[in-house]
C-alpha positions in Angstrom: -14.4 23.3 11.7 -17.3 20.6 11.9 -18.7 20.6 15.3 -19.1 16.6 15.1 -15.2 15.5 15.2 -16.1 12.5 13.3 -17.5 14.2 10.6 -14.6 16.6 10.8 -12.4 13.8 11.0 -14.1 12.1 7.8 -13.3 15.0 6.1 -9.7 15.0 6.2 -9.7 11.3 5.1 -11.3 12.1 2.1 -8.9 14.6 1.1 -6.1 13.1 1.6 -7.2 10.4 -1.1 -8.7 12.5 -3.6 -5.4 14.1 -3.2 -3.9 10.8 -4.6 -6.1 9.9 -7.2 -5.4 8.9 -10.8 -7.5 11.4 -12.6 -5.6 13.7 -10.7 -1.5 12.4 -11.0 -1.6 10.5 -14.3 -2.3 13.1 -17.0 0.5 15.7 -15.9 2.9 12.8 -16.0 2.0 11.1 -19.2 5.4 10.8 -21.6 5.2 12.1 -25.3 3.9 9.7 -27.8 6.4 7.0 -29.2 7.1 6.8 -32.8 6.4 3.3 -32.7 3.9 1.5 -30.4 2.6 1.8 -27.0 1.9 -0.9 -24.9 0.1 -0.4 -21.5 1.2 -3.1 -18.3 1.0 -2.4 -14.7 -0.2 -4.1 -11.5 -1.6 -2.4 -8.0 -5.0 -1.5 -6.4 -4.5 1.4 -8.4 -3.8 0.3 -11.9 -7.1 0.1 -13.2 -8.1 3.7 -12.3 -4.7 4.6 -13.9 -5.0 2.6 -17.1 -8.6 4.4 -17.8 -7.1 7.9 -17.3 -4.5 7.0 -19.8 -7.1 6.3 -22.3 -8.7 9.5 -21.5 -5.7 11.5 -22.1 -3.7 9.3 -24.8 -4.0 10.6 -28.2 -2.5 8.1 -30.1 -3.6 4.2 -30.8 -2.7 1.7 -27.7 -2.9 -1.7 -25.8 -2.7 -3.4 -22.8 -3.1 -5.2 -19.5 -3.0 -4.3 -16.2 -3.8 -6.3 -12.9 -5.7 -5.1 -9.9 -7.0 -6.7 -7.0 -10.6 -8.1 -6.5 -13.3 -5.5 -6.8 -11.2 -2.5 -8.0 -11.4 -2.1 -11.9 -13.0 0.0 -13.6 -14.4 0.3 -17.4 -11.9 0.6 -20.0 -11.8 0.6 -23.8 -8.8 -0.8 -25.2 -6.6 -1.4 -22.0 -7.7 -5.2 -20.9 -8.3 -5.4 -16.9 -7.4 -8.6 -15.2 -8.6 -8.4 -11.8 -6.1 -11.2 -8.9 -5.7 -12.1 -5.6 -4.2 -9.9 -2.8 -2.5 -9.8 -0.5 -1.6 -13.8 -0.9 -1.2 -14.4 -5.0 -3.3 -17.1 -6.5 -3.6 -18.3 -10.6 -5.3 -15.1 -12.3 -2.5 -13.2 -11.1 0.0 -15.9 -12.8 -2.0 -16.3 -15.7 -2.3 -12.5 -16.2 1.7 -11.9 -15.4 2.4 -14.3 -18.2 0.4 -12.4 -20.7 2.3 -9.3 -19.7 5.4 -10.7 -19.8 4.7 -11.9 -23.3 3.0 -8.4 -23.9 6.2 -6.4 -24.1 8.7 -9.4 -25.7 9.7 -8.6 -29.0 9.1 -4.6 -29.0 11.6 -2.4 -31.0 13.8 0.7 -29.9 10.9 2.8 -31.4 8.1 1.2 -28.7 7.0 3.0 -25.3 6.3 0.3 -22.9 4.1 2.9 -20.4 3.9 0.9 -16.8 1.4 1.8 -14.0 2.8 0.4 -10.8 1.2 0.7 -7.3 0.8 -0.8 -4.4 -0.5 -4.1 -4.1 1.3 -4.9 -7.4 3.8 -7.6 -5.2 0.7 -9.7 -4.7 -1.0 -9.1 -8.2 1.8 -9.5 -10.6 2.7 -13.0 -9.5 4.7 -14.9 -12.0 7.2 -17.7 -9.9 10.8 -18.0 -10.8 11.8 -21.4 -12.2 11.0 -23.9 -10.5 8.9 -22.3 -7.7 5.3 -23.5 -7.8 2.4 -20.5 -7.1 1.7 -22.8 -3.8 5.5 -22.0 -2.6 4.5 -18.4 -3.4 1.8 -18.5 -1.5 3.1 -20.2 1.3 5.8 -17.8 2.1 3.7 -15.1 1.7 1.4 -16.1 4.3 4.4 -16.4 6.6 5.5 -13.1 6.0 2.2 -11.2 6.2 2.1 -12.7 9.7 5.8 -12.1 10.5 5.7 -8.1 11.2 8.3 -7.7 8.5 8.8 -4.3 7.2 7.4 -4.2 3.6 10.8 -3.5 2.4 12.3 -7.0 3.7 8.5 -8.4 2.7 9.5 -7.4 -0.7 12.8 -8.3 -1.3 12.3 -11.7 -0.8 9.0 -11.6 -3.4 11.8 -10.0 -6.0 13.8 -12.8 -5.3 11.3 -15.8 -6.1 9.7 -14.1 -8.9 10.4 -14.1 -12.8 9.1 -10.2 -13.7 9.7 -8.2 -10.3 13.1 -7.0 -9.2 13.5 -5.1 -12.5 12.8 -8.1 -14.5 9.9 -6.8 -16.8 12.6 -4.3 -17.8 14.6 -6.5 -18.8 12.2 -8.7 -20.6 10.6 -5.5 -22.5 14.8 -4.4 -23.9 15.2 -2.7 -26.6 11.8 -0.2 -26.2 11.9 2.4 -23.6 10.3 1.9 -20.8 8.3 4.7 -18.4 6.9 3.6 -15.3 4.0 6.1 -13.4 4.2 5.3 -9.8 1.9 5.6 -7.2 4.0 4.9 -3.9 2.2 3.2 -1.1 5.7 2.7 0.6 7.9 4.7 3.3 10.2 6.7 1.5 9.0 6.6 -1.6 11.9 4.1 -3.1 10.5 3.2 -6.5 12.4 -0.2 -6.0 9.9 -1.0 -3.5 6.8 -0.1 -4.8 5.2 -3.4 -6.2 8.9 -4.8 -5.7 9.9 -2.6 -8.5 9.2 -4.4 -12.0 10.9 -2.2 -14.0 13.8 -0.9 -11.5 17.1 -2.2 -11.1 17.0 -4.0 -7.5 20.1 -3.4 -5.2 19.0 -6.2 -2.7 20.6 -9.4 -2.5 19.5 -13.3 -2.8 21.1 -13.5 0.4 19.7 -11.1 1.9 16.6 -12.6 0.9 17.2 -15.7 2.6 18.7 -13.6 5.7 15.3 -11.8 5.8 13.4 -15.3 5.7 15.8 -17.1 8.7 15.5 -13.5 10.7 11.3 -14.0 11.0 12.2 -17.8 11.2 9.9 -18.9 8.2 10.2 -22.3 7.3 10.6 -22.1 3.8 9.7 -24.9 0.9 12.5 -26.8 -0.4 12.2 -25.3 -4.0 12.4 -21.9 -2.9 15.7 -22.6 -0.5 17.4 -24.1 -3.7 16.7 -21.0 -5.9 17.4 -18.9 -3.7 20.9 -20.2 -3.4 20.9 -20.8 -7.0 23.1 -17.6 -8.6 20.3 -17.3 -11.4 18.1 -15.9 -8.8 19.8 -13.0 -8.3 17.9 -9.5 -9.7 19.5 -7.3 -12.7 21.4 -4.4 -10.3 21.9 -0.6 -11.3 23.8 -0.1 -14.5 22.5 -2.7 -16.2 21.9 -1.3 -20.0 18.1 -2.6 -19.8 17.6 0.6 -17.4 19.4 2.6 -19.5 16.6 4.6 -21.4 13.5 3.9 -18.6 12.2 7.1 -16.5 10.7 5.9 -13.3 8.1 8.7 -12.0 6.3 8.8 -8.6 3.7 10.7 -9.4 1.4 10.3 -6.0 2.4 9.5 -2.4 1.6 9.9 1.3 3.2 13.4 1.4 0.7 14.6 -1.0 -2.3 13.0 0.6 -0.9 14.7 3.9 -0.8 18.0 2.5 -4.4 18.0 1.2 -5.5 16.9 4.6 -3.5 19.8 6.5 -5.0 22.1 4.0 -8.1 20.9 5.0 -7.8 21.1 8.3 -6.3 24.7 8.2 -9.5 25.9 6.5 -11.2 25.2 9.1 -8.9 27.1 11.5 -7.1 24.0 13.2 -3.4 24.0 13.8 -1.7 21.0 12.4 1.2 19.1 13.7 2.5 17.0 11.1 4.2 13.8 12.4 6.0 12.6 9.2 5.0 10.6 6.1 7.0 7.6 7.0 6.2 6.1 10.1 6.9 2.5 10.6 6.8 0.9 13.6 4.5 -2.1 15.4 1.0 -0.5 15.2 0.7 -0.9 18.7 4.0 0.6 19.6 3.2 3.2 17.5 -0.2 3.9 18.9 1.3 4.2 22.5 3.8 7.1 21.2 1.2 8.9 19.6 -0.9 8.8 22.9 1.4 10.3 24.9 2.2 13.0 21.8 -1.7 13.7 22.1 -1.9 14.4 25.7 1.1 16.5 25.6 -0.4 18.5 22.9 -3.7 18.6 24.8 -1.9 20.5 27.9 -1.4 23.2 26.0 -4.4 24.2 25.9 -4.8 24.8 22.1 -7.3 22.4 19.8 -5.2 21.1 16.9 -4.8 17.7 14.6 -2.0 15.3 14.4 -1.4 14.1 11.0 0.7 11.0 9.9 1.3 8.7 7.2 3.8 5.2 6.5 3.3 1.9 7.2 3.0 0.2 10.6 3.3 -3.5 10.8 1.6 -6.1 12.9 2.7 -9.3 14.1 -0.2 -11.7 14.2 0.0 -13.9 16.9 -4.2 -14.1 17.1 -6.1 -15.8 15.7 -9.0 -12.4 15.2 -9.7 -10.1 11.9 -8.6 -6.8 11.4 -5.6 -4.5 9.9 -2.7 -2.7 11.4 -4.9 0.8 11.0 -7.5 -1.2 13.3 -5.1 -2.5 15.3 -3.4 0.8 15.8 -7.1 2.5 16.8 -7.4 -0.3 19.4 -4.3 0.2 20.8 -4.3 3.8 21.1 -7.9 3.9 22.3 -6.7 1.6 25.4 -3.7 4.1 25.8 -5.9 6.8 25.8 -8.1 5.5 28.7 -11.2 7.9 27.2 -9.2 10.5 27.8 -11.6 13.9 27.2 -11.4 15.9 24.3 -9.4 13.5 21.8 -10.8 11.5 18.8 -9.1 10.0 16.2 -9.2 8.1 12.6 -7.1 6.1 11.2 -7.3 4.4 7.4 -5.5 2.7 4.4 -6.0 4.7 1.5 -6.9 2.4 -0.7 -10.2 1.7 1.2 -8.4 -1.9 2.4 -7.5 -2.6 6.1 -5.7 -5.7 5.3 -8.1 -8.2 4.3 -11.1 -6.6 5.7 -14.1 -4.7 3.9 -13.2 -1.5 6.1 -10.7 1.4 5.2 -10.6 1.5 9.0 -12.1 3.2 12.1 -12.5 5.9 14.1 -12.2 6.6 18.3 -13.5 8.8 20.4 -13.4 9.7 24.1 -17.1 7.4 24.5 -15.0 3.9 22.6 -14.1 2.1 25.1 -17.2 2.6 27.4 -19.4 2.1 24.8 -17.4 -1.8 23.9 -17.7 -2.5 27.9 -21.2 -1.7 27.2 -21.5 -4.1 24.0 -19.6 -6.4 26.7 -16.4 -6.5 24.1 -13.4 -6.7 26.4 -10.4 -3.9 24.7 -7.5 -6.1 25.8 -8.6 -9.2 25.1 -9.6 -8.6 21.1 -6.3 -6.2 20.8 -4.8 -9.7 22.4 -6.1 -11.6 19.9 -5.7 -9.3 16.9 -9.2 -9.0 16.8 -9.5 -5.0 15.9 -12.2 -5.2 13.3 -14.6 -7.3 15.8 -14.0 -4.7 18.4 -14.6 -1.5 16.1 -18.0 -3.8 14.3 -19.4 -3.6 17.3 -19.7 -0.5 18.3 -20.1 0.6 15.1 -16.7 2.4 14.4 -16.0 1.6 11.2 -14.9 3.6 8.4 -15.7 1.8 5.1 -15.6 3.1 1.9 -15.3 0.2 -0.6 -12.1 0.3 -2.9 -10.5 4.1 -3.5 -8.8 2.8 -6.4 -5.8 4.6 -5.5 -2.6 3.6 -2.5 -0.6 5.9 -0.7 -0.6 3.8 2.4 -2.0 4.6 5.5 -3.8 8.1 7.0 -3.4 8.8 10.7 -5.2 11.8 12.1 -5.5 12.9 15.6 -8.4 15.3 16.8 -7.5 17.6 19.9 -9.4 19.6 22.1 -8.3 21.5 25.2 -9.8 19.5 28.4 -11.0 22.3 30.9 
C-alpha cells in the first residue's frame, strides 16, 4: 500500500466513485428503443452526467430535460440541462419541473418516457402541490434539514407537498411506458426514496407525513397543514395501473462503490472489514462506535481498513458550517484522542458535504494537536456544528468539486498496529 495513509486513503475514495459513475452504470442498463418516441426527464446531482451518456449510447432520435444542482452539468446535444437549487428548492427548479411535467403529458402507449433519477432530485424537481407556495416549500425544508430526520421521513413529507414526486410523474406520463435508471444515494436502496420516487408508487401516508412533521416539532405554514389533511394530497399507492408497464432499475449504489474501494484496498495487501452499506445514525453517535470498533481492531495487531457507507444525520443546533461527513471526522477524531497508528477519511460521493465546497476530510493521529496548535478548540466547533472551520484550518479537507454522480457517503478507516 501507499506509505502516506492519506494518499492511501485518497485512493480508496476515488474508487469508490468511479465505481458509481454514469459512463460506467447507464449504458448496460439502457432499455430497447420504443417504436414511438423517447423523451428524456430526470432530476439528481447525477442526471446531467446520465442524460449525456444516454446520448452517447442512444441510437435512435430523442429529447429532453433533466435538472441538476448548481455547478454539475455537463455538455449535452439534444437533452436540455436545467441546472436548480439544492438542498432547499428555489424557482429554476419550479420552472424546470413544470416543463417536465408538460414534457411527458400527452405521450401514446408507443412512447418510452426514459427517467434518470438520483439523489438530490427531492430538492431539484420542486413543483408544489396546490395551493403550496415554493416559499412553504422552502420553509419546511429548512426545518427539516436541521431536524436530524432520517432521509426517509425527510422525504415522505416532500412527496406529500409536491405535484410530480410520490409516483406522480408516472402518473402524469400514462399511457407510455415508463423506465427509470436509478442511481441510489439512500440506505437500502428503496427506489421510492431515491429523489422521493417520481415515478414509483409511494406506500407512505399524508398522515404519516404530518406525524413525521409534529415528531421534529416543525411549525408548519398554514397552507401546507390544510393539504396535508386535504385527501387529494395523498400519493398514487402500489397497484395503481399508471405502474403497471414502468421498470424501475438501480443501476449504482453504495454497495458497489464499497466494493471497488475493498478491491482497492486488497491490492494493496490490506485486510478489509466491511461495516455495512447502510449506516444511519447521528454522525457523532456513529463516529463514537466506530472509534471504539477501530481500537479493538488495532489490538490485534494486524493493519487493516474499515469501510462503510449510508447516511448519518445531524441535528444542527450551531450556528457553524460543515456536513455530517465533517461532522462525523470531528467527532471521531475527539474520540480517538490521537490515538497512534489510525487515520481516517470520510466523504459524500457526490463531491458535496452538505452545503460546503468540500467532499469532506481526512484525520490522522497529528489532528487534533495540530488545531490546538492553529488554537481551534475540537469541542467547541464540534459544539457549534462548526466541522468545516475546524478541518479549513488545518488544512484537512478533501475537495474535489462536483463527482457528478451519488451514492451517499464513504467512510474508511486506516489501521496500523501501535507497538
Amino acid at each position: 500500500m501507499d506509505s502516506d495513509p492519506r494518499t492511501f486513503l485518497l485512493r480508496l475514495f476515488h474508487a469508490a466513485v468511479d465505481a458509481a459513475s454514469a459512463a460506467i452504470c447507464v449504458p448496460p442498463n439502457l432499455p430497447p428503443q420504443p417504436p414511438g418516441r423517447t423523451v428524456v426527464v430526470g432530476a439528481g446531482k447525477a442526471a446531467a452526467a446520465m442524460a449525456k451518456a444516454v446520448e452517447d449510447h442512444w441510437q435512435g432520435p430523442l429529447s429532453g430535460l433533466v435538472i441538476t444542482r448548481y455547478g454539475h452539468g455537463v455538455p449535452t446535444r439534444g437533452i436540455e440541462i436545467v441546472e436548480a437549487g439544492h438542498p432547499v428548492p428555489d424557482d429554476a427548479g419550479l420552472a424546470a419541473a413544470e416543463r417536465m411535467l408538460a414534457l411527458v403529458q400527452g405521450l401514446t402507449k408507443d412512447d418510452l418516457v426514459l427517467a434518470l433519477i438520483s439523489g438530490g432530485g427531492s430538492s431539484l424537481f420542486a413543483l408544489p402541490a396546490s395551493g403550496i407556495t415554493l416559499e412553504d416549500k422552502q420553509t419546511v425544508t429548512r426545518a427539516l434539514l436541521k431536524s436530524g430526520a432520517p432521509i426517509a421521513e425527510f422525504n415522505c413529507v416532500r412527496k406529500h407537498l409536491s405535484a410530480v414526486k410520490g409516483g406522480r410523474l408516472a402518473l402524469a406520463a400514462q399511457p407510455a411506458t415508463v423506465v427509470s435508471l436509478i442511481i441510489s444515494d439512500v440506505p437500502g436502496d428503496d427506489p421510492e426514496t431515491v429523489a422521493s420516487g417520481p415515478t414509483v408508487p409511494d406506500p407512505t401516508t399524508r398522515r404519516q407525513a404530518l406525524a413525521i412533521l409534529d415528531k421534529y416539532a416543525i411549525a408548519i405554514p398554514p397552507a401546507v397543514k390544510t393539504w396535508l389533511e386535504n385527501p387529494a394530497s395523498e400519493t398514487p399507492k402500489p397497484g395503481h395501473p399508471a405502474f403497471a408497464k414502468g421498470k424501475n432499475c438501480v443501476i449504482a449504489r453504495a454497495r458497489d462503490a464499497l466494493c471497488a474501494a475493498a478491491a482497492a484496498a486488497q491490492s494493496m495487501g490490506l485486510s478489509v472489514i466491511d461495516l455495512g452499506d447502510a449506516i444511519e445514525g447521528e454522525a457523532r453517535a456513529v463516529a463514537r462506535a466506530h472509534a471504539e470498533l477501530a481500537r479493538r481492531y488495532q489490538a490485534e495487531k494486524k493493519s487493516c481498513v474499515l469501510i462503510s457507507g449510508g447516511e448519518t444525520t445531524v441535528t444542527v443546533k450551531g450556528g457553524g458550517r460543515g456536513g455530517r461527513n465533517s461532522e462525523y471526522l470531528l467527532a471521531l477524531t475527539l474520540a480517538l484522542k490521537g490515538t497512534p497508528g489510525i487515520w481516517a477519511i470520510a466523504c459524500d460521493t457526490d463531491g458535496i458535504d452538505g452545503t460546503e465546497s468540500n467532499a469532506g476530510a481526512i484525520i490522522g493521529p497529528d489532528t487534533l494537536s495540530r488545531g490546538a496548535a492553529q488554537g481551534v478548540d475540537a469541542e467547541a466547533t464540534l459544539a457549534r456544528n462548526d466541522a468545516y472551520g475546524f478541518f479549513q484550518s488545518v488544512g484537512d479537507l478533501v475537495e474535489t468539486g462536483p463527482t457528478r454522480t451519488n451514492v451517499n457517503d464513504f467512510r474508511a478507516i486506516l489501521i496500523r498496529p501501535s507497538y
